[in-house]
C-alpha positions as CSV (number, residue, x, y, z in Angstrom):
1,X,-52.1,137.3,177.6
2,X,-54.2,137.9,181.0
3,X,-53.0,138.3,184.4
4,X,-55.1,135.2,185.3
5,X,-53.8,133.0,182.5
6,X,-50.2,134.1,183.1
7,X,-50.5,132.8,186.6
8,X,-52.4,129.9,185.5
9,X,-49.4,128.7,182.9
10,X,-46.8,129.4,186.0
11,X,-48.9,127.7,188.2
12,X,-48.9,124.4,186.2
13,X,-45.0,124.5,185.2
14,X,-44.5,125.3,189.1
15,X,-46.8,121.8,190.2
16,X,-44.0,119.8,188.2
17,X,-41.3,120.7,190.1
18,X,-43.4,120.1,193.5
19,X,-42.7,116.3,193.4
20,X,-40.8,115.2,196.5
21,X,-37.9,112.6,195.2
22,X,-39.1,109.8,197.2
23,X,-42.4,109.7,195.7
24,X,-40.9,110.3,192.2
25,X,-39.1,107.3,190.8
26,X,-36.7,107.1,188.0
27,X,-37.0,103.9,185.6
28,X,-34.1,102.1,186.0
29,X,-32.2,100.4,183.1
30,X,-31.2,97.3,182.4
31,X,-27.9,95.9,180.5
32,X,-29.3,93.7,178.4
33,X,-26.3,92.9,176.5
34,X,-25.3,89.0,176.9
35,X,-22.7,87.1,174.9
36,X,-24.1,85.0,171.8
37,X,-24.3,80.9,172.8
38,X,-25.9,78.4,171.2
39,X,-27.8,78.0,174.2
40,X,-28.7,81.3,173.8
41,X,-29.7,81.4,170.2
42,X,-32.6,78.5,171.0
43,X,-34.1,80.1,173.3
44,X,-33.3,78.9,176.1
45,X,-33.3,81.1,180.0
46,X,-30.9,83.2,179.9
47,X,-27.8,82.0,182.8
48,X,-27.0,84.9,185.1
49,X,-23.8,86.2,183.9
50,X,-20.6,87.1,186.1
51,X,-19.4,90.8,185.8
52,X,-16.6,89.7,183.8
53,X,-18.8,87.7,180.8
54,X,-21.1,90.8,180.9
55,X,-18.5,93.2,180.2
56,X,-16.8,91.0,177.5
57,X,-20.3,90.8,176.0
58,X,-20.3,94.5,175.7
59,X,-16.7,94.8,174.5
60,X,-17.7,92.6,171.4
61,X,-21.1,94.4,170.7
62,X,-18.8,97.9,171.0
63,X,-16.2,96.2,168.5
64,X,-18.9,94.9,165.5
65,X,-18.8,95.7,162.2
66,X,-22.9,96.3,162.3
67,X,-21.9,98.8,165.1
68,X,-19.9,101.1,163.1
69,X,-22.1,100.6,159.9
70,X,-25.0,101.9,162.1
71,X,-23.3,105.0,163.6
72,X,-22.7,105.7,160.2
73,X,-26.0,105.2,158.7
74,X,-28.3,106.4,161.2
75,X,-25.7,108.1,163.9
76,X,-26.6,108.5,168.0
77,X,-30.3,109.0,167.1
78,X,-32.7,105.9,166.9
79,X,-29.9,103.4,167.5
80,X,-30.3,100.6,169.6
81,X,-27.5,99.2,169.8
82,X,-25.7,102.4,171.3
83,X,-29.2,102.3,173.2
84,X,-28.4,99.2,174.9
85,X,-24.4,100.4,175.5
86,X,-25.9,103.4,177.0
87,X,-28.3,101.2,179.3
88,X,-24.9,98.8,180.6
89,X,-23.0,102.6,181.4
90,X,-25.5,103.5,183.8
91,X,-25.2,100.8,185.8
């Protein structure tokens, strides 16, 4: 490899880290996790949900049969149900 290349590659992987955090913005995730009504099965707008119900909801998605059966089958990779547990942590 040439001088002018090797400064080239370093010059591009050192532009990356040149981003100032306030112009670099993080995409922020959203629970999406909400306890299963009837209302909610229709379609129907979604209520806003008080801390508590939101955490209950995720306590019964954690606790599900189809939970475990998917850890199992397909593990931490491509699941979106630990995708959308991961989501409600980060909050």
């Amino acid at each position: 490899m040439t001088k002018s290349a090797l400064f080239a590659a370093l010059a591009i992987a050192l532009s990356g880290c040149a981003a100032s955090p306030e112009n670099s913005q993080l995409a922020q995730a959203e629970c999406k996790v909400a306890p299963l009504t009837a209302a909610s099965a229709t379609g129907r707008a979604h209520r806003s949900l008080t801390p508590i119900e939101q955490r209950y909801a995720e306590m019964q998605l954690a606790n599900t049969e189809f939970r475990r059966r998917q850890l199992q089958e397909r593990g931490l990779i491509d699941n979106n149900i630990e995708q959308a547990l991961r989501d409600c942590a980060t909050r």
